[in-house]
C-alpha positions in Angstrom: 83.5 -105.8 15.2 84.2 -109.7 14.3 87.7 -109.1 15.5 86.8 -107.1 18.8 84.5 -110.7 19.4 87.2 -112.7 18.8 89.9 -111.1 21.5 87.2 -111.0 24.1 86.5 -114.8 23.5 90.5 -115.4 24.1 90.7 -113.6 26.8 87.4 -115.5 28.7 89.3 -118.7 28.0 92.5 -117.8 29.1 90.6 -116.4 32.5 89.2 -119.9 33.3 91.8 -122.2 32.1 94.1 -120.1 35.0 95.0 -121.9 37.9 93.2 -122.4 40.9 94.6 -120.2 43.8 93.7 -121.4 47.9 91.7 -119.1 50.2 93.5 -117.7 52.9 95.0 -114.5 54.7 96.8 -112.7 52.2 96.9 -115.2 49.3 98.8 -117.6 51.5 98.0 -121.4 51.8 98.5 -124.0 54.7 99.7 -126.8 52.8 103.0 -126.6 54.8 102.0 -126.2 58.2 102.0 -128.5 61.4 99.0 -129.8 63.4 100.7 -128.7 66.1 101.7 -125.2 65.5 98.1 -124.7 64.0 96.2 -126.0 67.4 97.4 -123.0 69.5 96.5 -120.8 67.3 92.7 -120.8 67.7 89.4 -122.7 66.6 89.6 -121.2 63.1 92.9 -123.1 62.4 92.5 -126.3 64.2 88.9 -126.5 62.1 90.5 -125.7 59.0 93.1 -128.5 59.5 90.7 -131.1 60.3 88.2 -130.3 57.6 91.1 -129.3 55.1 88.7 -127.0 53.1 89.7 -125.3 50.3 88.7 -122.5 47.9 89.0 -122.1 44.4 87.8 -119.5 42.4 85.6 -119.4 39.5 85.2 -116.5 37.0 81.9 -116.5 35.0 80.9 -114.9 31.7 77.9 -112.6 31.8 76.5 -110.6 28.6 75.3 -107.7 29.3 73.2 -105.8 26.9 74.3 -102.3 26.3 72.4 -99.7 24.0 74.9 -97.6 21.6 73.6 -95.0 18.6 75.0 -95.2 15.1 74.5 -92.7 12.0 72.7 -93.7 8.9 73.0 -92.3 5.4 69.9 -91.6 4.0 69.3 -90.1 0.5 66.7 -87.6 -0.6 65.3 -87.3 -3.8 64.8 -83.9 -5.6 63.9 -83.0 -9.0 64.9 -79.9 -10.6 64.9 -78.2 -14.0 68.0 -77.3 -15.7 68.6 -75.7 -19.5 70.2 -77.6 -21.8 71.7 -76.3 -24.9 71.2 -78.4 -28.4 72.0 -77.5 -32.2 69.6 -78.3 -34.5 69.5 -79.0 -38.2 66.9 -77.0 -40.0 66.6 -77.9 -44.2 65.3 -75.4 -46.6 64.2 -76.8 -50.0 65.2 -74.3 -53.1 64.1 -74.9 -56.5 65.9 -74.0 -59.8 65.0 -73.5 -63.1 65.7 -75.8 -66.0 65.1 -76.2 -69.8 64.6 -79.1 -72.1 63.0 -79.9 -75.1 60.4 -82.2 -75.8 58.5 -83.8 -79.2 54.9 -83.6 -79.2 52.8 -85.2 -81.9 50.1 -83.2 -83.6 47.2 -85.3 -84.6 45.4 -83.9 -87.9 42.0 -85.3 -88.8 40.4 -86.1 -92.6 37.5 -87.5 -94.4 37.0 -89.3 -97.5 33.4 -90.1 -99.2 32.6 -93.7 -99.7 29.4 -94.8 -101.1 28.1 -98.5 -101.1 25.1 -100.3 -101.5 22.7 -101.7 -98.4 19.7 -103.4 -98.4 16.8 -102.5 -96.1 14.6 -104.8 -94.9 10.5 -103.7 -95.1 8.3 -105.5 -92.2 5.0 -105.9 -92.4 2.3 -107.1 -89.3 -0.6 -109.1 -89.4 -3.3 -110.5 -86.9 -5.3 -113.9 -87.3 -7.8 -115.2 -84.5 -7.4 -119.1 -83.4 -9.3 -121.0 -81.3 -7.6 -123.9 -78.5 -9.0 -125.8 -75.9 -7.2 -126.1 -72.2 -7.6 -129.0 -69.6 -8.0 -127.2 -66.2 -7.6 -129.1 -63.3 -10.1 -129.0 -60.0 -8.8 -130.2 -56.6 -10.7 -131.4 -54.0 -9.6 -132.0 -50.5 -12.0 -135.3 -48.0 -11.0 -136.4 -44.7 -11.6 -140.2 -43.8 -10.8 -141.9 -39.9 -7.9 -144.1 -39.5 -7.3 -146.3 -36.3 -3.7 -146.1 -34.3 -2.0 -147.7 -31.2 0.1 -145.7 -28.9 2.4 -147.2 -26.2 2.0 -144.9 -22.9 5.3 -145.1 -20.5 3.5 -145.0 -17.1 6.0 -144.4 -14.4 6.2 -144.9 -10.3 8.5 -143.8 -7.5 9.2 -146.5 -4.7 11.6 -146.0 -1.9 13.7 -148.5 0.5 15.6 -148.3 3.1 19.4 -148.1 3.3 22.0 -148.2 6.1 25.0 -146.7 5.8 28.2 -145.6 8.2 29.6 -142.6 8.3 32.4 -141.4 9.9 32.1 -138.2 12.5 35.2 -136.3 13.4 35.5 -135.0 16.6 37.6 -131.9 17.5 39.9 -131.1 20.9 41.0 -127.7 21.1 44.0 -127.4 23.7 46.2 -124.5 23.8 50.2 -123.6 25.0 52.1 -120.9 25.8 54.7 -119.6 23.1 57.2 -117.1 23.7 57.8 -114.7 20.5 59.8 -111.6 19.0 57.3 -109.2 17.7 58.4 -105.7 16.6 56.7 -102.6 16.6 57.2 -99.5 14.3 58.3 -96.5 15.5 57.9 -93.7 13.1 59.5 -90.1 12.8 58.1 -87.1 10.3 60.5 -84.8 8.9 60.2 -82.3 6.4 62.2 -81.3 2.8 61.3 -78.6 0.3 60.0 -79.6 -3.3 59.0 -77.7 -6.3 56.0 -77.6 -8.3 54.5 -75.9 -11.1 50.7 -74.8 -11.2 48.7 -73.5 -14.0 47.6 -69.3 -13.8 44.5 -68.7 -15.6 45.2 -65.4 -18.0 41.9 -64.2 -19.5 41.8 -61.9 -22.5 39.0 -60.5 -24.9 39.0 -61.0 -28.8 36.4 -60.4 -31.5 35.9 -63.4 -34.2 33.3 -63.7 -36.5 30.0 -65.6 -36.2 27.8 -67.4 -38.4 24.2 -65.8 -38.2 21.6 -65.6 -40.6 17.4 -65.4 -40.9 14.5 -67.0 -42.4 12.7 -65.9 -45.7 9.2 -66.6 -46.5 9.1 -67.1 -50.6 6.5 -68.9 -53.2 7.3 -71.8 -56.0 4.6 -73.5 -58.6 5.1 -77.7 -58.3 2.7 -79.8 -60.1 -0.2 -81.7 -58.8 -0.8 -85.0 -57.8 -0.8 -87.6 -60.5 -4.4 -88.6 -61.8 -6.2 -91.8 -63.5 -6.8 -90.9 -67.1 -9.0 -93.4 -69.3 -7.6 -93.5 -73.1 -8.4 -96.0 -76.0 -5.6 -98.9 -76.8 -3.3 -97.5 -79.9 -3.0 -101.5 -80.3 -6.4 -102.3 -79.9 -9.0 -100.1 -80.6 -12.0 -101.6 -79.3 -10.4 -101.8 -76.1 -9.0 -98.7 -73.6 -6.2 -98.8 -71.3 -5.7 -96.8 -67.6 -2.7 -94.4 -67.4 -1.0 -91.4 -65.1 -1.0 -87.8 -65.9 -0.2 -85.1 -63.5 -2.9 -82.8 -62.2 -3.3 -79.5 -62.3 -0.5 -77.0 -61.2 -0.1 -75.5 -57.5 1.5 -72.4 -55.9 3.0 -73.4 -52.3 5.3 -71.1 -49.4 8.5 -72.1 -48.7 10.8 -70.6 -46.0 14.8 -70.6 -46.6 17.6 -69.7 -44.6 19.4 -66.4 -45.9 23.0 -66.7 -43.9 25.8 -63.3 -42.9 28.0 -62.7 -40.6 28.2 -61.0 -37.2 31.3 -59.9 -35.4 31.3 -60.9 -31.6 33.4 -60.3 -28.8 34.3 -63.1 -26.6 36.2 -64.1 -23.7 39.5 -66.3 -24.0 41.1 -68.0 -20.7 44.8 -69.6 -20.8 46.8 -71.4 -18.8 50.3 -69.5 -17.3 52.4 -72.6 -16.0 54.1 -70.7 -12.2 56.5 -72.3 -10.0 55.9 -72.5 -6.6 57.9 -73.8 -3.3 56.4 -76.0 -0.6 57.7 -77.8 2.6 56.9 -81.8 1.9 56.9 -84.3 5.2 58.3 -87.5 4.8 58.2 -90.4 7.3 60.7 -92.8 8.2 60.6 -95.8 9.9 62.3 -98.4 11.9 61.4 -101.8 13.9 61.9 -101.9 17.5 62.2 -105.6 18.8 60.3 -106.6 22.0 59.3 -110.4 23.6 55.8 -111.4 24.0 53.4 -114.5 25.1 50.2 -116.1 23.2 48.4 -119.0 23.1 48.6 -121.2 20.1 46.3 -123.7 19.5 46.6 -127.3 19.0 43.8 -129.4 17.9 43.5 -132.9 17.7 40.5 -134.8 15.7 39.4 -138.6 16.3 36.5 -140.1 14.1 34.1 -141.9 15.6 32.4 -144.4 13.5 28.3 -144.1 13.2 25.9 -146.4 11.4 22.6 -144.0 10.1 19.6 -145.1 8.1 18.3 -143.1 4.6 15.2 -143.5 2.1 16.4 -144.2 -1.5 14.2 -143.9 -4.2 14.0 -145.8 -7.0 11.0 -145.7 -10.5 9.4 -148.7 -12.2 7.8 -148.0 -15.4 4.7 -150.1 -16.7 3.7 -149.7 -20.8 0.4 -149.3 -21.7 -0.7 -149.8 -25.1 -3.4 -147.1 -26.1 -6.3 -147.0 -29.2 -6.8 -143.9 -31.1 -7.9 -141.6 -33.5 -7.3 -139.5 -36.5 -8.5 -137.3 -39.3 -6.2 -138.2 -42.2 -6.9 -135.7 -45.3 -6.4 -136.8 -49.1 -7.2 -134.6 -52.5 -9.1 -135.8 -55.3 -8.3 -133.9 -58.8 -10.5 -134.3 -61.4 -9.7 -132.3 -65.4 -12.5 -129.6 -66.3 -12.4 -128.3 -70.6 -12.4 -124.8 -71.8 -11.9 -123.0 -75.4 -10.3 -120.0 -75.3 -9.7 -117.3 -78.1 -6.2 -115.5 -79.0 -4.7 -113.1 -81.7 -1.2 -114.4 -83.3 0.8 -111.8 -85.2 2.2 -113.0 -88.2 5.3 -110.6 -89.9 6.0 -110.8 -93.5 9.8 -109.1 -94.8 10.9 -107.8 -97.6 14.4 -106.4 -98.7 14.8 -103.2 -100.6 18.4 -101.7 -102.1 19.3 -98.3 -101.3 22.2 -96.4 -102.3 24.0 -94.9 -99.1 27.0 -92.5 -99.0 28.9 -91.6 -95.8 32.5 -90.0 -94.7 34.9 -92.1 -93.3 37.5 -90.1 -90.8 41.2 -90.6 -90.7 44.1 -89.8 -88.6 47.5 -88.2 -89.9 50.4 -88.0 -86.9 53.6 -85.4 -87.3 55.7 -84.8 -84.5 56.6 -80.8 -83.0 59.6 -80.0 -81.2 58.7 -77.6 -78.1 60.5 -76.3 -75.3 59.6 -76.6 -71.8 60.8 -75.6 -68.4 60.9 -77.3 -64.9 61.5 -76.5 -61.6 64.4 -78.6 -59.9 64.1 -78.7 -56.2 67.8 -79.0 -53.7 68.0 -78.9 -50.2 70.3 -76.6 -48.3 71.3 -77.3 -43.8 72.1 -75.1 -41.7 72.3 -75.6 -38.0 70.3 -73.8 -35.3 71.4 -73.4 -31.8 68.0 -73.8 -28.8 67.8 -74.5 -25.8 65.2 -76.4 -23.6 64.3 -77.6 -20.2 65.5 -81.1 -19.1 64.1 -82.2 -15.7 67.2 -83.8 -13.8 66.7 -86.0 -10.6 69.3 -85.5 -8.0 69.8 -87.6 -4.6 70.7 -85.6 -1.1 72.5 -87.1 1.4 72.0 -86.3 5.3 72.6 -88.4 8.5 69.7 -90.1 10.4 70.7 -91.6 14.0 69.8 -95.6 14.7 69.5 -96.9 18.2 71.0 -100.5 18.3 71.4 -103.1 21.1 74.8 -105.1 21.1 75.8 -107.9 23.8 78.8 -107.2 26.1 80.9 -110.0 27.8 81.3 -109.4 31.8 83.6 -111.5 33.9 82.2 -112.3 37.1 84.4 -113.7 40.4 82.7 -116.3 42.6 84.4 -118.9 44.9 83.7 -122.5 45.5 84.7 -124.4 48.7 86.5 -128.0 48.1 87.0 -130.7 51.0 90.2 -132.7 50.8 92.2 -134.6 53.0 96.2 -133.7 53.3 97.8 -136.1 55.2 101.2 -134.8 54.2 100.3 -131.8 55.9 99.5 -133.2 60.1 103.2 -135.2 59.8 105.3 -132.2 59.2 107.1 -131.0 62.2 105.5 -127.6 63.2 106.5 -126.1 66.7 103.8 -127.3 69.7 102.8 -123.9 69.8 102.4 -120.5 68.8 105.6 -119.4 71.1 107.9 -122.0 69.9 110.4 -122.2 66.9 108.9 -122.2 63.4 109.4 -125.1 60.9 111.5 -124.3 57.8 108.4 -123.2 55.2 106.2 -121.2 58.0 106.2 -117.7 58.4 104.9 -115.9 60.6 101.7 -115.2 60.1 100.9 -119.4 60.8 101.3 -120.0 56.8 103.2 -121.3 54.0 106.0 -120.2 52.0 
């Protein structure tokens, strides 16, 4: 295409560079002819003498634009399911018998007598009453007045006037007319076939065991609640002491769950995976160029300078000092006697020697041989041949048609009238008239050779 451009460029140039060829009967000028000869042969001669008009011819270049239709390739996608065939390694693991032998200690146990001597110590408790006196304090708690100042922040809001300038835009909206390419889409729907799989329910009936069971009603004794007993003080007799026995005995019904199991038929649904075929549209596109008009706006903004007036506020703050009062509290302790009674043990010890025999273990250690046996495990391969489904994606080719616009070059012949003057042309020597002897160059149709 660059190439085809090229040679019709060449060719334009070389058309208008050409030379300019005169108008006249036959392709034939009158540069060569005589005033007289041309006067007797009519009005159109004699005026095209005087004037000396002449025409040259100019070729113009006009594009034309012509529609033509090219073939696309476009590619479809498709996905399809092919086998593919695979070994596999599968490992077994085998185990072998082996013996060895081992030494295992035997541990024996004995006893020997020992006697010794200890000495046992013999305690003995007893209680002796003493008096003491304790200081025990008594706190008391008064109030008295006590005078304070305060300072109270007392605060006021005053406002004055401010001027200020502002500046206020102002917007002018004005709006031209802009030629643009806008394209429009033009779509087409065509249609390919595509596979897809959908899952078949498949119901079936099974029986599976069910966890059932009932309620029994039985009896159990538990004891009663616990009671407040009084009993005298094993450490002090004169005194008794509170403790918590457990009442009497009560019979209570209890329910428990006995369970069994009950066969039970149920319903099972599964999924079948099924392929099926179906026609899929598709919808291509393409942009089709076209010329249009719209107003875009141009706005201009000037500010305009404005003087306006506002309140500010402003606070003053006065202090005023402030007399009060207050209940301030204060404890007073004063030290209160009191005798008090209490029992102090006191332990007496004495040793006593007993003779004391015991058995002291010991350990012997002798060492068994024993045989033992263990299971080695190896591995063995071997290969398995499967095969499985691979999804594989696969493009399609087909030929769309595209309608495109290209520019053609045109040549187009006009001519243009020039005025010039030839005096070389009124002093040749042409024959008087029509009748008489032509000039050497004339022919006879009144022009030049």
């Amino acid at each position: 295409m660059k190439r085809l451009m090229v040679g019709v460029a060449a060719a334009v140039i070389c058309l208008l560079q050409s030379g300019v060829s005169d108008a006249g009967l036959l392709g034939l000028g009158y540069s060569s002819c005589g005033t007289e000869a041309c006067d007797s042969c009519g009005d159109f001669a004699a005026a095209k003498c005087g004037s000396n008009v002449k025409y040259r011819t100019v070729r113009d270049v006009v594009w034309d634009q012509q529609q033509y239709t090219s073939m696309r390739m476009v590619f479809d996608r498709c996905t399809e399911k092919v086998p593919v065939s695979y070994t596999r390694n599968v490992y077994t693991t085998n185990y072998r018998n082996e013996n060895y032998t081992v030494c295992r200690p035997v541990y024996e146990t004995h006893y020997r007598t020992v006697q010794h001597k200890v000495c046992k110590p013999v305690v003995s408790t007893t209680w002796k009453t003493v008096n003491y006196t304790v200081k025990k304090p008594c706190y008391k708690t008064c109030y008295k007045d006590v005078c304070y100042t305060v300072c109270k922040p007392v605060f006021k809001t005053c406002y004055r006037t401010q001027c200020y300038t502002v500046c206020k835009p102002t917007y002018q909206t004005t709006y031209r007319d802009e030629c643009y390419t806008a394209y429009r889409m033009e779509t087409q729907t065509c249609y390919r076939d595509a596979c897809y799989t959908v899952m078949k329910p498949v119901t079936t009936t099974k029986t599976v065991p069910v966890n059932s069971g009932r309620w029994e009603t039985y009896t159990k004794t538990v004891p009663g609640p616990m009671i407040q007993k009084c009993v005298p003080d094993p450490c002090n007799p004169c005194c008794t002491k509170t403790i918590c026995c457990p009442g009497p005995c009560r019979t209570i019904c209890c329910k428990r769950w006995v369970p069994c199991v009950v066969q039970k038929q149920i319903t099972c649904t599964r999924m079948v995976p099924e392929v099926c075929y179906k026609r899929v549209p598709y919808t291509t596109c393409r942009r089709v160029p076209y010329t249009a008009t719209r107003k875009v706006p141009h706005t201009t903004c000037t500010f305009v300078r404005e003087t306006r007036t506002k309140q500010v506020p402003y606070t003053t703050c006065v202090i005023q000092r402030e007399t009060r009062t207050k209940k301030v509290p204060y404890t007073t302790c004063t030290w209160t006697t009191e005798c008090r009674t209490k029992r102090i043990p006191h332990t007496t010890c004495t040793m006593e020697t007993h003779c004391v025999s015991r058995k002291i273990p010991y350990t012997t250690c002798r060492m068994v041989q024993q045989t033992l046996t263990k299971r080695i495990p190896y591995t063995t391969c071997h290969q398995v041949c499967e095969t499985k489904m691979v999804t594989k994606t696969r493009c399609i080719p087909r030929c769309v048609p595209v309608c495109k616009t290209r520019s053609v070059p045109r040549i187009v012949c006009r001519k243009v009238a020039i005025a010039t003057c030839d005096v070389g042309c009124c002093e040749e020597s042409c024959p008087p008239s029509c009748n008489a002897p032509m000039a050497p160059g004339c022919n006879a149709l009144g022009g030049c050779n």
